[in-house]
C-alpha positions as CSV (number, residue, x, y, z in Angstrom):
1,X,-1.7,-108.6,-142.4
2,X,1.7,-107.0,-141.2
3,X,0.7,-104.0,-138.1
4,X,3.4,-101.4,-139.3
5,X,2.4,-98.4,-137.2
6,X,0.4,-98.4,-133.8
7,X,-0.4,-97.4,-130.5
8,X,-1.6,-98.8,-127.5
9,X,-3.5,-96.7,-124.5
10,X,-2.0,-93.5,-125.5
11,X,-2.9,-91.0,-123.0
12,X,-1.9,-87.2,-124.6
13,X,-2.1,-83.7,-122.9
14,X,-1.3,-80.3,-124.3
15,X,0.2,-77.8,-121.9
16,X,-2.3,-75.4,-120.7
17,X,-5.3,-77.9,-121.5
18,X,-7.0,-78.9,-118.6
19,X,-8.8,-81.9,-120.4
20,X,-6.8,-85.3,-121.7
21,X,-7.3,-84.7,-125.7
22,X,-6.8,-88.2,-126.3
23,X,-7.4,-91.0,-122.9
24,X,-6.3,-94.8,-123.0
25,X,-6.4,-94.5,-127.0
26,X,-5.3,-97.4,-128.9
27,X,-5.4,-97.3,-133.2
28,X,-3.2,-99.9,-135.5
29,X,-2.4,-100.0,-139.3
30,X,-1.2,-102.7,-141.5
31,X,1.4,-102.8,-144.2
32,X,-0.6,-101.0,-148.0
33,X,-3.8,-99.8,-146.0
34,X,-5.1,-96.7,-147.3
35,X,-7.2,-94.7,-144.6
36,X,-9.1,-91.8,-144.0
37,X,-9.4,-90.3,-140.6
38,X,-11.9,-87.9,-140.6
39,X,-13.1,-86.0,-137.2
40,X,-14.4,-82.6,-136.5
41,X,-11.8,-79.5,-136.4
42,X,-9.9,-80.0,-133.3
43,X,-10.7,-83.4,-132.7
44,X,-7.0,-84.8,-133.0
45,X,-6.5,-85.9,-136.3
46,X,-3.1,-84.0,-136.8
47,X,-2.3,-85.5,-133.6
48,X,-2.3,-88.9,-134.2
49,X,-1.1,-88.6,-137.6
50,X,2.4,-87.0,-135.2
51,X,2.7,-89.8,-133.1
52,X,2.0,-92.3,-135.5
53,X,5.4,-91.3,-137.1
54,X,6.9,-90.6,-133.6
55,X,6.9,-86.7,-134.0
56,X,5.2,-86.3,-130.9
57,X,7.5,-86.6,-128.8
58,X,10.2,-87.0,-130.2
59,X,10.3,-83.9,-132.0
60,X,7.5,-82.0,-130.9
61,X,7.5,-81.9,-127.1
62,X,3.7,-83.1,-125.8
63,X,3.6,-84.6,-122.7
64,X,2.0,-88.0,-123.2
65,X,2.3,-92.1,-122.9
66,X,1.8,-95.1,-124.4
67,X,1.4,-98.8,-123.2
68,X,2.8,-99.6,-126.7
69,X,4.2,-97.1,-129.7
70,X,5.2,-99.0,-133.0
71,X,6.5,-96.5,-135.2
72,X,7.1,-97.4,-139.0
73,X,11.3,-97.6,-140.2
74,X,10.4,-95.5,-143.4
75,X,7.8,-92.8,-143.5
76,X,6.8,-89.3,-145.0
77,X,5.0,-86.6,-143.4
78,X,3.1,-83.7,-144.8
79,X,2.0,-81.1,-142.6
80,X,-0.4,-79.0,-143.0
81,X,1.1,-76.0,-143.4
82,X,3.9,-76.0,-146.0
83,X,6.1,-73.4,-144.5
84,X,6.6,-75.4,-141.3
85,X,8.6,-78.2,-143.0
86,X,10.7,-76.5,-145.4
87,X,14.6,-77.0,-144.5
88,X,16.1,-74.8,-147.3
89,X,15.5,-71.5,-149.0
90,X,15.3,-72.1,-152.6
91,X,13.1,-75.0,-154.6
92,X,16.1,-76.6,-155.7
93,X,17.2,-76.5,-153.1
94,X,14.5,-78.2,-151.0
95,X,14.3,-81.4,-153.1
96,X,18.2,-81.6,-152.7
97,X,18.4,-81.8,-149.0
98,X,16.0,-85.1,-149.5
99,X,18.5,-86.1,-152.0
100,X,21.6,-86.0,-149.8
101,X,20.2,-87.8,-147.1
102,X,19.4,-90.5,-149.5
103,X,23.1,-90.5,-150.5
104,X,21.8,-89.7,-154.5
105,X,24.5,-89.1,-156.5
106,X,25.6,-85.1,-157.2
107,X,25.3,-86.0,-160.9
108,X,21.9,-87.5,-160.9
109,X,20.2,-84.8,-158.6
110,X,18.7,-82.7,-161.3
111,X,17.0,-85.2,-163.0
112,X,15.3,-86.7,-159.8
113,X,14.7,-82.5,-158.2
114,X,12.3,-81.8,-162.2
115,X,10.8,-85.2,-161.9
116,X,9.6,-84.4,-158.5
117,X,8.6,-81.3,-159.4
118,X,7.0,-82.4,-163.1
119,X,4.8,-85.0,-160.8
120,X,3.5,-82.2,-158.6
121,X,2.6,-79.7,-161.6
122,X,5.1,-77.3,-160.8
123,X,7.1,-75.5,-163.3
124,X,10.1,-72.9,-163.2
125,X,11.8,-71.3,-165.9
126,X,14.6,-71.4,-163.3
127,X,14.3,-74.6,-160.3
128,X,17.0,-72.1,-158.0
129,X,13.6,-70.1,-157.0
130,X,13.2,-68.4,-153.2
131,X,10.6,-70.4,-151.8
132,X,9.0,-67.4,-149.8
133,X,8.2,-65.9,-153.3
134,X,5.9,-68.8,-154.4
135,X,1.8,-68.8,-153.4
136,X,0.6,-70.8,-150.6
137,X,-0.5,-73.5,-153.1
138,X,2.3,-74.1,-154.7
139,X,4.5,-74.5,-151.4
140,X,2.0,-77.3,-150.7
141,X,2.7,-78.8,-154.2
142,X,6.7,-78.5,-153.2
143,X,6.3,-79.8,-149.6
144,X,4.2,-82.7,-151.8
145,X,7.3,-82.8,-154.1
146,X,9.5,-83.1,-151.1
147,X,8.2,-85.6,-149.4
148,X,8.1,-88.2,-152.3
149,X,11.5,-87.7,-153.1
150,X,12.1,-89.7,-150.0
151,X,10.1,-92.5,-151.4
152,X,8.8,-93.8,-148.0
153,X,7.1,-97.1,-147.0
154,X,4.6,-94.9,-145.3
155,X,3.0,-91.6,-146.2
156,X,0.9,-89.3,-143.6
157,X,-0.8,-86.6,-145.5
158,X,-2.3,-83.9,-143.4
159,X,-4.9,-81.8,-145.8
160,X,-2.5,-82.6,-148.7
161,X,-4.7,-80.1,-151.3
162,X,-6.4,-77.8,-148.7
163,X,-4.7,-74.6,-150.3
164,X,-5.0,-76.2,-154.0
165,X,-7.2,-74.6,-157.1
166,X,-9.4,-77.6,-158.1
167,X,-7.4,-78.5,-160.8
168,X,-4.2,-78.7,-158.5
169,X,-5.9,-80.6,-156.6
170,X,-7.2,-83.4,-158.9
171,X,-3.7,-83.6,-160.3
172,X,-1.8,-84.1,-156.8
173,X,-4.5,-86.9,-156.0
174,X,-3.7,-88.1,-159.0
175,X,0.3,-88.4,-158.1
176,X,-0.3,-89.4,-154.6
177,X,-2.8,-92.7,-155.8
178,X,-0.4,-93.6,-158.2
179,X,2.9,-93.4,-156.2
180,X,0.8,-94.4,-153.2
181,X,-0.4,-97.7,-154.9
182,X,2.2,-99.9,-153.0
183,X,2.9,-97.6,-150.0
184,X,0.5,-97.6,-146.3
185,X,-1.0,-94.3,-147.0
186,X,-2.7,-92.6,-144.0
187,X,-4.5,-89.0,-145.2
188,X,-6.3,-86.2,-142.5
189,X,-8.3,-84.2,-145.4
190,X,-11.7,-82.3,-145.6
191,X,-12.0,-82.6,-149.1
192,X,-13.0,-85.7,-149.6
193,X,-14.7,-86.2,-153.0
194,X,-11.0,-86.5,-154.5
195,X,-9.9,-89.8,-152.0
196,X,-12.9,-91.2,-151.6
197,X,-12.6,-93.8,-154.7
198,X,-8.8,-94.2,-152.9
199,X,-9.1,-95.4,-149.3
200,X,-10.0,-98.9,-148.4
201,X,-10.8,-97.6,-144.5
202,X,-12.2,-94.8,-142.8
203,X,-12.0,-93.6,-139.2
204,X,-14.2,-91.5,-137.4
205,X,-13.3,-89.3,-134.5
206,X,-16.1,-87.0,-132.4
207,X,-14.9,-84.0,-131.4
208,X,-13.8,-85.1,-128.0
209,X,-11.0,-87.2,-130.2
210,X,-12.9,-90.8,-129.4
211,X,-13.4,-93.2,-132.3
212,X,-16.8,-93.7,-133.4
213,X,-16.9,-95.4,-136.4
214,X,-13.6,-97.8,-137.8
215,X,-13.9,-100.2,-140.7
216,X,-14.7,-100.3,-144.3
217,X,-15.6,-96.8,-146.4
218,X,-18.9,-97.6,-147.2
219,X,-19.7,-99.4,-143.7
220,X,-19.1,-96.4,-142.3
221,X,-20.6,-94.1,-144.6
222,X,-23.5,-95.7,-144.8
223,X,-24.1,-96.4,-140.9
224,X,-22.6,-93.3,-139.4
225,X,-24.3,-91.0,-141.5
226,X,-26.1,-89.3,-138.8
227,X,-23.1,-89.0,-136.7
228,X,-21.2,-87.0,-139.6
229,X,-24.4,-84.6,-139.8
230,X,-24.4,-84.5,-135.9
231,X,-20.4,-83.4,-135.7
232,X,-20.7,-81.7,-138.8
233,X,-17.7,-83.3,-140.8
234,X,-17.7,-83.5,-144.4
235,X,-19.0,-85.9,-146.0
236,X,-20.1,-86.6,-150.1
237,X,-23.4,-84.4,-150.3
238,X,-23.0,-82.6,-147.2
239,X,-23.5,-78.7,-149.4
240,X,-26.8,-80.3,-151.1
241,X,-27.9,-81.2,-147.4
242,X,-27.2,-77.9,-146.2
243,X,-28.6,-76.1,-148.9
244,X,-31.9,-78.1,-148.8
245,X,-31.9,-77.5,-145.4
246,X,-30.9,-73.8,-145.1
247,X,-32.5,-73.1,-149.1
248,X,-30.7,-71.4,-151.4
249,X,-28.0,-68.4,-150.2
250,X,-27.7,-66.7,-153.5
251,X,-27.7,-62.6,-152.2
252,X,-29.7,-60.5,-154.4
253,X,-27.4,-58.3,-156.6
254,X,-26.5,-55.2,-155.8
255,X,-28.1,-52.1,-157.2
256,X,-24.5,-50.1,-158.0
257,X,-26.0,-47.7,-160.3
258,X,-26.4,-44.9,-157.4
259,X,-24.3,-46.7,-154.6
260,X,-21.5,-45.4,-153.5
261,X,-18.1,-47.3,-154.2
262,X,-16.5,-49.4,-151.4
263,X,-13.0,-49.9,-153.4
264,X,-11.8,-48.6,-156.8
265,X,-8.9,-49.7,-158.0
266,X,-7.7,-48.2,-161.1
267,X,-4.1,-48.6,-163.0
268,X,-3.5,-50.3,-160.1
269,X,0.0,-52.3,-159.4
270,X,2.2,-53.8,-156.7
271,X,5.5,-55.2,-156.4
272,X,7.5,-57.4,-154.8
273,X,11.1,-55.9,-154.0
274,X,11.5,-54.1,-157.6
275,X,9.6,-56.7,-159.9
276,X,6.3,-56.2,-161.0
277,X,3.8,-58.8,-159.2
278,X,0.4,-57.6,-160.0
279,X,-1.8,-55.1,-162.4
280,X,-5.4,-54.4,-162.1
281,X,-6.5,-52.2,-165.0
282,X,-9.6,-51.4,-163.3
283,X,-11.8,-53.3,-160.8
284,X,-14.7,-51.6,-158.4
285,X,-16.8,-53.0,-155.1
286,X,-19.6,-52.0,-153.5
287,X,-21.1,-52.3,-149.8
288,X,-22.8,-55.4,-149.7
289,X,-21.1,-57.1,-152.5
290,X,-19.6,-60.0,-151.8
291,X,-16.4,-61.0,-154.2
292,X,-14.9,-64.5,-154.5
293,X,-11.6,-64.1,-156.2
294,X,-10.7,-66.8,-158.4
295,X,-7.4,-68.2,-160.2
296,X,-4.8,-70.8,-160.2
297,X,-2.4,-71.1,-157.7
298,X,0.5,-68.3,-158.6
299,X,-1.9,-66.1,-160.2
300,X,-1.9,-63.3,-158.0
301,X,-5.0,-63.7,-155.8
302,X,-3.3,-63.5,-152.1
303,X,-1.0,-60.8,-153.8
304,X,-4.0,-58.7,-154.7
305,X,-5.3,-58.7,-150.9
306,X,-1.6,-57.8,-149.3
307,X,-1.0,-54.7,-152.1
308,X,-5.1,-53.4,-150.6
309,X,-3.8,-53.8,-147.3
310,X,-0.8,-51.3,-148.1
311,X,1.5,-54.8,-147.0
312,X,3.5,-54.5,-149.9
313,X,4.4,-51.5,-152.5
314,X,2.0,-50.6,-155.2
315,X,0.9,-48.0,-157.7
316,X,-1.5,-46.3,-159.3
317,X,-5.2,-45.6,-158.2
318,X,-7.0,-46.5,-154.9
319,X,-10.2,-45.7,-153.5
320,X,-11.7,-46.7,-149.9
321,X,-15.3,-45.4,-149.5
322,X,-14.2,-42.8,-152.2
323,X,-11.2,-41.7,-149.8
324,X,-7.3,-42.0,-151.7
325,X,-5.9,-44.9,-149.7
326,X,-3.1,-42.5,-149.3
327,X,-4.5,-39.8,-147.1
328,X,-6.4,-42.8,-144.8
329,X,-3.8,-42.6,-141.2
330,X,-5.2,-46.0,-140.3
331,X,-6.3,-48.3,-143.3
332,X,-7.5,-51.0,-140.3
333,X,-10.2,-48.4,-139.4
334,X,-12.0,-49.5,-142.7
335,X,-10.2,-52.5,-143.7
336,X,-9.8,-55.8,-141.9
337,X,-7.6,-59.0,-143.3
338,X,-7.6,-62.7,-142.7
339,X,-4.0,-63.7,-143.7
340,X,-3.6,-66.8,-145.8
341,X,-1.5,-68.3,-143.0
342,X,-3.2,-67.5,-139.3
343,X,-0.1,-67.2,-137.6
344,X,0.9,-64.4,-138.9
345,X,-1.5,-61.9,-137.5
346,X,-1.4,-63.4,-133.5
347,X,-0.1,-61.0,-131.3
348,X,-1.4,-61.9,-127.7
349,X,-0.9,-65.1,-126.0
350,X,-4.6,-66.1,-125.4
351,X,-7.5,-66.9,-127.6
352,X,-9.7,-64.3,-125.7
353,X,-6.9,-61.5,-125.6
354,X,-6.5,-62.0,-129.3
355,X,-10.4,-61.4,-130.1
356,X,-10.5,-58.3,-127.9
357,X,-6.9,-56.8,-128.8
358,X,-7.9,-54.4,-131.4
359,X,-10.8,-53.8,-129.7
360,X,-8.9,-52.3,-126.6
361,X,-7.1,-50.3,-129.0
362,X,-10.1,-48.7,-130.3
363,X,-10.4,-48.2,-126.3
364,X,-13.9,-49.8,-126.3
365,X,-15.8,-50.0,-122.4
366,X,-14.7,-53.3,-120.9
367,X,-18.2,-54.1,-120.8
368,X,-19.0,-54.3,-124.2
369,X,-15.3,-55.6,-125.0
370,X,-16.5,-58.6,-123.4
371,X,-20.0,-59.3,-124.5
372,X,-18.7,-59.2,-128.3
373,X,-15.5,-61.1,-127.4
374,X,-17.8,-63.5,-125.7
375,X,-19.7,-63.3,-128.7
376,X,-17.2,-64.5,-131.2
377,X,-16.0,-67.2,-129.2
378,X,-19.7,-68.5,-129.5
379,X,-20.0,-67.9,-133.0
380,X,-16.6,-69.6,-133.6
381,X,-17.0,-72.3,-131.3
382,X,-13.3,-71.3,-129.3
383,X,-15.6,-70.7,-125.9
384,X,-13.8,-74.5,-124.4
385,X,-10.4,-72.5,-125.7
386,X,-10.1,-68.9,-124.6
387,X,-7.5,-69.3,-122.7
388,X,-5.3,-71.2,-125.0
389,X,-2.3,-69.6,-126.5
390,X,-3.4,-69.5,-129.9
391,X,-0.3,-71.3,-131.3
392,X,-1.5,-74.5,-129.3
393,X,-4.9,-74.7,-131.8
394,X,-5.5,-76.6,-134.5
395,X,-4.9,-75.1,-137.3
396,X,-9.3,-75.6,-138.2
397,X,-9.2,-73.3,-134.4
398,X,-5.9,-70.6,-135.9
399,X,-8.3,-70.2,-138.8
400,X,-11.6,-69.5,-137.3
401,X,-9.5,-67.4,-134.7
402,X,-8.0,-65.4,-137.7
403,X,-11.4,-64.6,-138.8
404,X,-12.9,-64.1,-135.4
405,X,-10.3,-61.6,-134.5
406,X,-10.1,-60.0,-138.0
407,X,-14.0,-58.9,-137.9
408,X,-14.8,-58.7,-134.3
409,X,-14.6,-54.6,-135.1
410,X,-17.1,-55.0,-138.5
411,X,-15.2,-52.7,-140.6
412,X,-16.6,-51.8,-143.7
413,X,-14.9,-53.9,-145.9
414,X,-13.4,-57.3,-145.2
415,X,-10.6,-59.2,-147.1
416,X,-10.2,-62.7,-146.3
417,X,-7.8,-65.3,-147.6
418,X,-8.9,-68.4,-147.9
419,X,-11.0,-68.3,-144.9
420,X,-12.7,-72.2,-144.8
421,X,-9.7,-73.7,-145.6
422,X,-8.9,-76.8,-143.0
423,X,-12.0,-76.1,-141.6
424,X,-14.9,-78.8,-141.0
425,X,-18.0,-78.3,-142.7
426,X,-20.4,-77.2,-139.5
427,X,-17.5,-74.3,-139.1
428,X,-17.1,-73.2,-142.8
429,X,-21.1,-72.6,-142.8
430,X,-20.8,-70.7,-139.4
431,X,-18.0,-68.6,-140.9
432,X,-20.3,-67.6,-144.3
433,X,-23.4,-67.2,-142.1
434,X,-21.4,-64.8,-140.0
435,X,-20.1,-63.3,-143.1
436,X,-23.6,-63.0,-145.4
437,X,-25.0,-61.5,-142.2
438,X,-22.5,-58.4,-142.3
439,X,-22.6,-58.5,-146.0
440,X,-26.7,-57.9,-146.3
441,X,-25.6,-55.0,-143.2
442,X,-23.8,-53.5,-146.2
443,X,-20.2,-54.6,-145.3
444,X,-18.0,-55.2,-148.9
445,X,-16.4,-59.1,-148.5
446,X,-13.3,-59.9,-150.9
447,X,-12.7,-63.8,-150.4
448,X,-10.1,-65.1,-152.5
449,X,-11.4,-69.0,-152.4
450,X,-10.8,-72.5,-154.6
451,X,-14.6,-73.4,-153.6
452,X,-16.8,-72.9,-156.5
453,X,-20.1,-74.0,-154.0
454,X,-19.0,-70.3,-152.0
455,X,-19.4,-68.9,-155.5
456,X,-22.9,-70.3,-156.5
457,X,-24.1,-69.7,-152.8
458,X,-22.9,-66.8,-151.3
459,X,-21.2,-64.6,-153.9
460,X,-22.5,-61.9,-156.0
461,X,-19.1,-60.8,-157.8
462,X,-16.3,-63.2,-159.1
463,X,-12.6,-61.3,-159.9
464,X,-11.0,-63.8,-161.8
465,X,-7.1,-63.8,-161.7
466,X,-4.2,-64.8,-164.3
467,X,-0.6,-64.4,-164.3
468,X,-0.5,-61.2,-161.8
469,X,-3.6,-59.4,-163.8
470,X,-7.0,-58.9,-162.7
471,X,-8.5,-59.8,-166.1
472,X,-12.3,-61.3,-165.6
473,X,-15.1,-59.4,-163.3
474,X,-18.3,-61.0,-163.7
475,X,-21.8,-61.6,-161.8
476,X,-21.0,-64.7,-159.7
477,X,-24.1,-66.7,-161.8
478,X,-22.9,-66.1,-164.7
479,X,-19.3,-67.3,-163.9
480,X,-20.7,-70.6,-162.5
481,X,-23.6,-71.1,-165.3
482,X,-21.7,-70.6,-168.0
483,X,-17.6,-71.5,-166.8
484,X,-18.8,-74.7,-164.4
485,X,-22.1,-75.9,-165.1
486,X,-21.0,-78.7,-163.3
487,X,-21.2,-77.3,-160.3
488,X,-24.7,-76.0,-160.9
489,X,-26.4,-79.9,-160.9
């Protein structure tokens, strides 16, 4: 076999990280592998996939060293977050830029910019679309689009379909295995029922970033079972585990007959600039409901969570604890948010300082700032990282920072946006415990999620969204019983 990509005793630091993340660490790959790297959050997986390609350092300034760096001539990166590799403003656009650099010809670039985007499941009445106007998913399903344009000998997929619906996401693996067929193919991804069947090798990291377990799928699978239990990585039947461990979550429902309402929303509509974005004809919540909002990607779900938090203009009627949203002075007071993208809400330049922020302006005793702050970083497993700037995280840490810092004050409503996404299964189970434990305290949780196993285990409430309009609210059973009884075996 051909070696197309590898390094030799790679020794890699972050600034402002006392420990080495990765020491004397040496990895190859030959010429139409197809491999899985799978690790615990923060374990490095993003990381090597960067130096692999020669990002780090070439582009991305990490001090480190190598005995020996091969780097492959032709290759294709997708990050994990979308916005961080976009180069222009508009779709069109976006594809284009690939195109010129391949030297395409002017006259042939609309044909290759819809294939690309046909492969990928996108479709626009009009391709010349501002890409800050599209969801989270479907920037991952351009940055997808993007990447094959370039048709590269090797592809590096970081979490490819982590902000997919499930059908995005069965159709992008479909795209990726059958473009990929010929190609080296080297994926980071939690959700691994989809690329299972795919990869020919698997590699496991611990969370210290050492290799445990390299060779065939089912060698490792089968012999390093314990160890993916142990670091709490994903594996095939790792929610029936947990479930037959843990029993079943399902919450009781709530009595709303009596109960007082948490949310009413009622004729209720936002906008983006003047163009009408969302409608909910009427939806309610109550304390300790917890609400899973469902829906393709594009259908409205992220845009329903920024109108409640008052972070774009709306309309109509809007209850919080029976109070018009209007005359509340400070909607955070009652409402926290977990943004879709983590890096949008840091504001202080440590991991501890970002936990306690809004707790110093609620002018909390230092004391007890502390012992919760302390707390969270527990809870959230960040204690090794508090003082990290919390752009230097992984984006499994930016996530379960998000969180941390969003419900450190247990306000009495929560709205979270895709809260487990990138995250490894022992942290997505510490983030729902954390949550069902304020939710039987009587706090109201509005989760837009893709994962149906949230629904039929922590849920009580599904708002199902299409094409900017609230237009299903059901019992969370029910939804999952009778929409996906597949997900019920």
């Amino acid at each position: 076999m051909t070696t197309i990509s590898s390094m030799t005793n790679m020794r890699l630091k972050f600034p402002g990280v006392e420990c080495l993340l990765f020491k004397d660490f040496s990895l190859s790959f030959d010429k139409g592998e197809k491999v899985l790297i799978l690790g615990p959050s923060g374990s490095g997986k993003s990381t090597i996939l960067q130096v692999l390609t020669g990002l780090i350092p070439n582009a991305v300034e990490v001090p480190m060293k190598a005995d020996a760096l091969t780097i492959p001539e032709s290759w294709g990166f997708l990050f994990q977050d979308p916005d961080s590799q976009f180069c222009m403003p508009y779709v069109d656009e976006e594809i284009a830029f690939v195109l010129e650099n391949l030297q395409i010809p002017r006259e042939k670039m609309n044909h290759y910019i819809d294939y690309y985007l046909q492969i990928v499941g996108l479709e626009f009445a009009d391709t010349h679309t501002k890409i800050q106007e599209l969801s989270g998913g479907m920037k991952q399903r351009l940055a997808i689009a993007s990447v094959l344009a370039l048709e590269p000998e090797v592809l590096c997929l970081d979490e490819p379909t982590a902000m997919l619906d499930p059908e995005g996401t069965m159709l992008v693996w479909e795209t990726i295995k059958n473009v990929g067929e010929e190609k080296t193919v080297v994926i980071v991804e939690h959700k691994i029922e989809q690329v299972v069947d795919f990869v020919d090798r698997v590699i496991l990291l611990d969370e210290s970033g050492t290799i445990i377990a390299d060779g065939s799928k089912q060698k490792v699978f089968d012999q390093h079972n314990h160890v993916l239990i142990e670091q709490g990585i994903w594996y095939p039947s790792v929610w029936e585990d947990y479930i037959h461990e843990n029993g079943r979550h399902i919450p009781p429902p709530v009595n709303s007959a009596n109960a007082k309402l948490a949310v009413h929303l009622s004729d209720f509509s936002a906008f983006r600039g003047k163009v009408a974005a969302l409608h909910v004809e009427e939806a309610r919540a109550h304390p300790g409901e917890w609400i899973t909002v469902l829906g393709k990607n594009g259908a409205g779900k992220s845009t329903l969570l920024l109108a409640m938090m008052k972070l774009i203009k709306t309309r109509g009627t809007y209850y919080i604890l029976e109070q018009d949203y209007k005359r509340i002075k400070h909607l955070a007071d009652y409402v926290s948010f977990v943004f879709q993208n983590p890096e949008f809400q840091f504001v202080t330049n440590s991991v501890y300082e970002e936990i306690a922020f809004s707790l110093h302006l609620a002018k909390w005793e230092q004391e007890t700032i502390s012992q919760r702050v302390n707390q969270m970083l527990k809870i959230y497993h960040l204690e090794e990282h508090k003082q990290t700037h919390p752009y230097q995280l992984s984006m499994g840490q930016k996530r379960r920072l998000s969180v941390a810092a969003s419900i450190v004050k247990e306000q009495p409503i929560i709205l979270l946006d895709e809260p487990t996404f990138g995250q490894d299964a022992k942290n997505t189970f510490a983030i729902l415990e954390q949550l069902e434990q304020l939710r039987a305290q009587g706090t109201t949780i509005i989760m837009v999620t893709h994962d149906l196993n949230i629904v039929k285990y922590f849920a009580t409430k599904v708002w199902e969204m299409n094409h900017g309009e609230l237009v299903k609210e059901f019992p969370a059973p029910n939804y999952i019983e009778t929409l996906h009884p597949t997900v019920t075996s």
